[in-house]
NUTOR-217808 format. One record per atom (N, C-alpha, C): residue number from 1; residue in one letter; atom name; y negated, x negated, z negated. Coordinates in nm, 3 decimals, decimal comma, always signed. Example, Ala and Ser with C-alpha at 12.3 -4.5 7.8 and 13.67 -1.06 7.14 Angstrom:
rec resi:1	resn:A	name:N	y:+0,569	x:-1,319	z:-0,780
rec resi:1	resn:A	name:CA	y:+0,450	x:-1,230	z:-0,780
rec resi:1	resn:A	name:C	y:+0,330	x:-1,320	z:-0,780
rec resi:2	resn:S	name:N	y:+0,225	x:-1,285	z:-0,708
rec resi:2	resn:S	name:CA	y:+0,106	x:-1,367	z:-0,714
rec resi:2	resn:S	name:C	y:-0,003	x:-1,290	z:-0,787
end
This chain:
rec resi:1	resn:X	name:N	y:-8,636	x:+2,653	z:-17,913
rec resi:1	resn:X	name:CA	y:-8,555	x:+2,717	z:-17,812
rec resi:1	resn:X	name:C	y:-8,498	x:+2,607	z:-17,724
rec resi:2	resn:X	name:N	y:-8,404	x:+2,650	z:-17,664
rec resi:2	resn:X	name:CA	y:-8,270	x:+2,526	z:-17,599
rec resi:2	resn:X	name:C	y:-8,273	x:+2,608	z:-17,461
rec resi:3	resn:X	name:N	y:-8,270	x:+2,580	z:-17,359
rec resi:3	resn:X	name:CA	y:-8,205	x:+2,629	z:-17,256
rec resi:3	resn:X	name:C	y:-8,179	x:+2,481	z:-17,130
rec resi:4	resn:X	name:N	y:-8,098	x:+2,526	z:-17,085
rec resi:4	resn:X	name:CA	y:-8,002	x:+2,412	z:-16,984
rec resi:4	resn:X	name:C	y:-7,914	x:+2,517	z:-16,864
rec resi:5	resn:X	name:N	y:-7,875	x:+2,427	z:-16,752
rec resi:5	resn:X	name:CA	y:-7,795	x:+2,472	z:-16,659
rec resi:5	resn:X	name:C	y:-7,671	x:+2,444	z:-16,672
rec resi:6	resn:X	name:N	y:-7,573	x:+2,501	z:-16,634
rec resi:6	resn:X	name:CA	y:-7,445	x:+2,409	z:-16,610
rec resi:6	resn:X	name:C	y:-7,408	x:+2,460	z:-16,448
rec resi:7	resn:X	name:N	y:-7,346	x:+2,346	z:-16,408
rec resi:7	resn:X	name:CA	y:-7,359	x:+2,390	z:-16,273
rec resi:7	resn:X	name:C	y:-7,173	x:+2,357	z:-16,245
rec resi:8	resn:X	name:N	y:-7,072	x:+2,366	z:-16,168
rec resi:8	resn:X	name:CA	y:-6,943	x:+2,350	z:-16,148
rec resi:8	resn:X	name:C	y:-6,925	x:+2,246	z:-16,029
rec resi:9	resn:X	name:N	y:-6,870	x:+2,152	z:-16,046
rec resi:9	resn:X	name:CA	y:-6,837	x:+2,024	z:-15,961
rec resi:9	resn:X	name:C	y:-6,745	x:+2,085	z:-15,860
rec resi:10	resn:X	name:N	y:-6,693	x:+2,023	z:-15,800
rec resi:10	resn:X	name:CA	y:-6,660	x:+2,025	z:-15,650
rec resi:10	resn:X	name:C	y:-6,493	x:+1,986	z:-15,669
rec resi:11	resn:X	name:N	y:-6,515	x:+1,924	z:-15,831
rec resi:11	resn:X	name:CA	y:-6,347	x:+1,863	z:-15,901
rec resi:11	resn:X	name:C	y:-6,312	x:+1,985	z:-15,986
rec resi:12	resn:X	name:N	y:-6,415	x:+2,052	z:-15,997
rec resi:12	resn:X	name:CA	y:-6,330	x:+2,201	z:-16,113
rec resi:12	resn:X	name:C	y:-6,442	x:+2,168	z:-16,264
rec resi:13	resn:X	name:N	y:-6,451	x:+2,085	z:-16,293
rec resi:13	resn:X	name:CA	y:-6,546	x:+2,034	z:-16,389
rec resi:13	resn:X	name:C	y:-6,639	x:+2,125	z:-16,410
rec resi:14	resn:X	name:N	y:-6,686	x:+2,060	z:-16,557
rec resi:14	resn:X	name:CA	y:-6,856	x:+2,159	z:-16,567
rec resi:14	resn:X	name:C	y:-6,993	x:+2,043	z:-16,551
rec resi:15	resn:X	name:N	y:-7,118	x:+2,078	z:-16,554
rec resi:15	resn:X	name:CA	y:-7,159	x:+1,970	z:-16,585
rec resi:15	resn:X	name:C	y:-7,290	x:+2,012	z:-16,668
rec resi:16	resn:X	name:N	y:-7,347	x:+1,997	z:-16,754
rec resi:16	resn:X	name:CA	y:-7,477	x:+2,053	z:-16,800
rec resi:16	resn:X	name:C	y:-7,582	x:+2,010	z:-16,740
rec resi:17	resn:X	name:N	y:-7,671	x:+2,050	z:-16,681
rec resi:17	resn:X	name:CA	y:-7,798	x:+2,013	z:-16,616
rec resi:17	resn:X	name:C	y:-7,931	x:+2,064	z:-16,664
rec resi:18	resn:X	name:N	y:-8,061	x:+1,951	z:-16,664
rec resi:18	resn:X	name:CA	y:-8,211	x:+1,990	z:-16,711
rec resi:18	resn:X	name:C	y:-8,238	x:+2,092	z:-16,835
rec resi:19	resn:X	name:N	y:-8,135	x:+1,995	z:-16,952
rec resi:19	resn:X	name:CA	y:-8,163	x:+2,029	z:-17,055
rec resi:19	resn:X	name:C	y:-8,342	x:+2,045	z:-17,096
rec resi:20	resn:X	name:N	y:-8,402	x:+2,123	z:-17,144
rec resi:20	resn:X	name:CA	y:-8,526	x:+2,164	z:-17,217
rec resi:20	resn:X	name:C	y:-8,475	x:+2,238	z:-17,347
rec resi:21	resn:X	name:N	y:-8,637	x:+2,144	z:-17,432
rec resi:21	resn:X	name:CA	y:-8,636	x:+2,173	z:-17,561
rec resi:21	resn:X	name:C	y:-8,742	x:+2,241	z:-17,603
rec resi:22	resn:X	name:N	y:-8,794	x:+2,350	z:-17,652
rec resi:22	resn:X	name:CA	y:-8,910	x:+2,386	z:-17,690
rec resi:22	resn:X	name:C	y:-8,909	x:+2,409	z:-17,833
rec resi:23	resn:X	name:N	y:-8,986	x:+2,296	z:-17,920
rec resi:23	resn:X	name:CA	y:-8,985	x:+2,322	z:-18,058
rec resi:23	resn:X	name:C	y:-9,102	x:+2,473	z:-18,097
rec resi:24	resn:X	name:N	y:-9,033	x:+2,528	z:-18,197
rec resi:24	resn:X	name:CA	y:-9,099	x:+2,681	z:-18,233
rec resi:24	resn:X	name:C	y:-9,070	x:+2,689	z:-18,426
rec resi:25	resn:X	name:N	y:-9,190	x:+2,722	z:-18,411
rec resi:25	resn:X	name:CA	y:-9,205	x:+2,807	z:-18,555
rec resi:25	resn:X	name:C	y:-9,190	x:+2,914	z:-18,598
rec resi:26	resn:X	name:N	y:-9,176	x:+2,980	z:-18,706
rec resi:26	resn:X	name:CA	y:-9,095	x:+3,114	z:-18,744
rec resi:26	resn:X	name:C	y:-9,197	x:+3,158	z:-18,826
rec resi:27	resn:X	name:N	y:-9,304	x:+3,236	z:-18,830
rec resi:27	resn:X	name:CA	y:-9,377	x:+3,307	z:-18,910
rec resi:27	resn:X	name:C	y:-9,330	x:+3,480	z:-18,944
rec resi:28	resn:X	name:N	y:-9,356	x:+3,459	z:-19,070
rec resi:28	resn:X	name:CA	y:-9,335	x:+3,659	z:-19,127
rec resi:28	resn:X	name:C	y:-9,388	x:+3,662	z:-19,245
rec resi:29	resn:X	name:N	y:-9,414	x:+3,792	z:-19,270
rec resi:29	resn:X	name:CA	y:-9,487	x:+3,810	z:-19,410
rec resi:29	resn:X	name:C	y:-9,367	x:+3,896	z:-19,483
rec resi:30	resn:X	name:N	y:-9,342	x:+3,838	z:-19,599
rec resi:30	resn:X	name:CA	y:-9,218	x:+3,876	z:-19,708
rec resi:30	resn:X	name:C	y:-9,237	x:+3,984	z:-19,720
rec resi:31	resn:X	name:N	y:-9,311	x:+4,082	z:-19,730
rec resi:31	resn:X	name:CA	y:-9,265	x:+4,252	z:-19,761
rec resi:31	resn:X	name:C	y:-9,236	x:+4,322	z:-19,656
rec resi:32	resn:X	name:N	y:-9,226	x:+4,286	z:-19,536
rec resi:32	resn:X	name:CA	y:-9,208	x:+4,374	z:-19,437
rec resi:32	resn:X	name:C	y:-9,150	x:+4,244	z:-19,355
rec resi:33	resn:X	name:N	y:-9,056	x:+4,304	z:-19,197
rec resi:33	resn:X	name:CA	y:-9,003	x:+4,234	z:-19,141
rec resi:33	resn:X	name:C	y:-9,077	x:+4,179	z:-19,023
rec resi:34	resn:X	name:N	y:-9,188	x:+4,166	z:-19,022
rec resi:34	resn:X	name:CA	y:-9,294	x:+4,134	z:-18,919
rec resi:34	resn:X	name:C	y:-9,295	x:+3,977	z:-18,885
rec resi:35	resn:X	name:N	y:-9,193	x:+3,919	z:-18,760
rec resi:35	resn:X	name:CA	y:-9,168	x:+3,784	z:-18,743
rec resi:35	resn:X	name:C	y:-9,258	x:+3,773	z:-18,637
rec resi:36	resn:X	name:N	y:-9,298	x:+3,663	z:-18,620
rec resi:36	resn:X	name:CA	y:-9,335	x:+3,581	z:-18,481
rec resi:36	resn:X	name:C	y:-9,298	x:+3,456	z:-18,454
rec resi:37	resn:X	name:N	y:-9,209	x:+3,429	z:-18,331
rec resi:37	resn:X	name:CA	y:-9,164	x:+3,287	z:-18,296
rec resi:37	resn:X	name:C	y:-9,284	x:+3,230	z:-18,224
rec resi:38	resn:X	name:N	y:-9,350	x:+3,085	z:-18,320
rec resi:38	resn:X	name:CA	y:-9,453	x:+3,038	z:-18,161
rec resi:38	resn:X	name:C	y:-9,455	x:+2,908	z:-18,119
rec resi:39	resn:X	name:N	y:-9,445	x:+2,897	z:-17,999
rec resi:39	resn:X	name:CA	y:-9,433	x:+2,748	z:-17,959
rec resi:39	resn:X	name:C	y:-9,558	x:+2,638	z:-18,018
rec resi:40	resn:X	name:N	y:-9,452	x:+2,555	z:-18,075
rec resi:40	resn:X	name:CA	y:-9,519	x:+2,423	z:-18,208
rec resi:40	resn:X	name:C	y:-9,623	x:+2,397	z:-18,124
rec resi:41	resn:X	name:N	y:-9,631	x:+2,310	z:-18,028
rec resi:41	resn:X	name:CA	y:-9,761	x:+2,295	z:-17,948
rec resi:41	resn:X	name:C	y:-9,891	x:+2,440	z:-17,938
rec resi:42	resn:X	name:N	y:-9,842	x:+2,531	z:-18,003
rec resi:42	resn:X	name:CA	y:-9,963	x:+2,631	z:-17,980
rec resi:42	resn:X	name:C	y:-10,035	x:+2,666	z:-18,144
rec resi:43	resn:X	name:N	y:-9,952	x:+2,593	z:-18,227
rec resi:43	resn:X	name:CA	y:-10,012	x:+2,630	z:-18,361
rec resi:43	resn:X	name:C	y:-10,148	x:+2,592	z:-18,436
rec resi:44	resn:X	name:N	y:-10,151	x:+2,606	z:-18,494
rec resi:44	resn:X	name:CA	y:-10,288	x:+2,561	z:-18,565
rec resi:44	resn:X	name:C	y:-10,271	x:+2,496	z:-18,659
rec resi:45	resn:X	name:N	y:-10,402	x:+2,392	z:-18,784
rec resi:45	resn:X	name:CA	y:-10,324	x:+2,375	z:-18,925
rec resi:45	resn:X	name:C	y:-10,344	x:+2,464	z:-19,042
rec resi:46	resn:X	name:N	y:-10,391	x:+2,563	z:-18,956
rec resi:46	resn:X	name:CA	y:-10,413	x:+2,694	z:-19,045
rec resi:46	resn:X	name:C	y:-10,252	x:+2,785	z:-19,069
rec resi:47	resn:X	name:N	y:-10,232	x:+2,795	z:-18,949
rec resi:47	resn:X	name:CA	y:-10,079	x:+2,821	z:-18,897
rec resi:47	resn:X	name:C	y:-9,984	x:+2,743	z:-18,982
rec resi:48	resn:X	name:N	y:-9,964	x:+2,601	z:-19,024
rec resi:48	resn:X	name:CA	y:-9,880	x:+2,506	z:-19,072
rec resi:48	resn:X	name:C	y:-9,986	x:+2,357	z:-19,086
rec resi:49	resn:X	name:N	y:-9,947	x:+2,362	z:-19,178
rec resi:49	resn:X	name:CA	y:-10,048	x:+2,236	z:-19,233
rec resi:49	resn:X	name:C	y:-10,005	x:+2,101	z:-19,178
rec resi:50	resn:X	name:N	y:-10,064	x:+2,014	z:-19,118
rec resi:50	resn:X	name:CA	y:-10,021	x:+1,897	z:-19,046
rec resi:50	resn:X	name:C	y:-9,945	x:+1,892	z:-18,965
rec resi:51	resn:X	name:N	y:-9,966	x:+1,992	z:-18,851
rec resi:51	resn:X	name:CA	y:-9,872	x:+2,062	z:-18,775
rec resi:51	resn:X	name:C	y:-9,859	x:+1,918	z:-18,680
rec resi:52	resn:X	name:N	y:-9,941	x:+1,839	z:-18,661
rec resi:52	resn:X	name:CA	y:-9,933	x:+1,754	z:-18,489
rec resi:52	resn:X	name:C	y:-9,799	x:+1,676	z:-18,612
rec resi:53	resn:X	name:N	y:-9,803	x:+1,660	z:-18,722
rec resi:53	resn:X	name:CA	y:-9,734	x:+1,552	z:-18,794
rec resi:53	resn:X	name:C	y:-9,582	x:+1,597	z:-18,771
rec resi:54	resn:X	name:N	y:-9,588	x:+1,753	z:-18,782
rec resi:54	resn:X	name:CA	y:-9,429	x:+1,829	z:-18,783
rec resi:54	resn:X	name:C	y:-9,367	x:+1,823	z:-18,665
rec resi:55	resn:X	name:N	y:-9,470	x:+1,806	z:-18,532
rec resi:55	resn:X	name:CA	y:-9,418	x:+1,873	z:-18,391
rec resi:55	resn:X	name:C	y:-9,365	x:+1,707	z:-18,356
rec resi:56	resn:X	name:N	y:-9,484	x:+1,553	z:-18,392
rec resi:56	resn:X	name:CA	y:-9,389	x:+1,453	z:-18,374
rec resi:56	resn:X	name:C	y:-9,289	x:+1,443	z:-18,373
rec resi:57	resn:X	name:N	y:-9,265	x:+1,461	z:-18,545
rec resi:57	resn:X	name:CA	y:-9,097	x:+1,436	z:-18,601
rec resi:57	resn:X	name:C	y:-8,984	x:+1,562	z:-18,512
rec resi:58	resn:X	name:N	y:-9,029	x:+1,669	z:-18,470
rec resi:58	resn:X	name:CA	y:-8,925	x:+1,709	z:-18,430
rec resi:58	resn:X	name:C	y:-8,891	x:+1,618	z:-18,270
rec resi:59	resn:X	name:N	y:-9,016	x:+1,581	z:-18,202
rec resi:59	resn:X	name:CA	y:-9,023	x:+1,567	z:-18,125
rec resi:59	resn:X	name:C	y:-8,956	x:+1,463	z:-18,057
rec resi:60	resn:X	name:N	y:-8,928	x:+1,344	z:-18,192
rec resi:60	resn:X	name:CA	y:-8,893	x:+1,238	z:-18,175
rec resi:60	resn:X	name:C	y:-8,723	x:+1,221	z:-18,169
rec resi:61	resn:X	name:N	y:-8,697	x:+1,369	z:-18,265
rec resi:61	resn:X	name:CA	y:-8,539	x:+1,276	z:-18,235
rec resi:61	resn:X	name:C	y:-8,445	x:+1,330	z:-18,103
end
């Protein structure tokens, strides 16, 4: 999940402000539409296998 401010300058401008990133995972079970979004830092490696390894790499770029 992405969320940010934009706030309007004083020149007419925009400006984006205190961008945050929250990396999330997408769980569901294929016969039915039963999703859950959960924040990567809350998973398990039961949840996703080598999860601290996945949340780095997103983390990093």
């Amino acid at each position: 999940m992405f969320s940010f401010e934009l706030e309007k300058s004083s020149a007419g401008g925009v400006m984006v402000t205190n961008p945050r990133f929250l990396p999330t995972y997408v769980q569901f079970e294929e016969e039915n539409k039963n999703y859950r979004v959960t924040p990567m830092r809350d998973l398990t490696d039961d949840d996703l296998p080598d999860v601290e390894v996945h949340l780095n790499e997103v983390e990093a770029i």
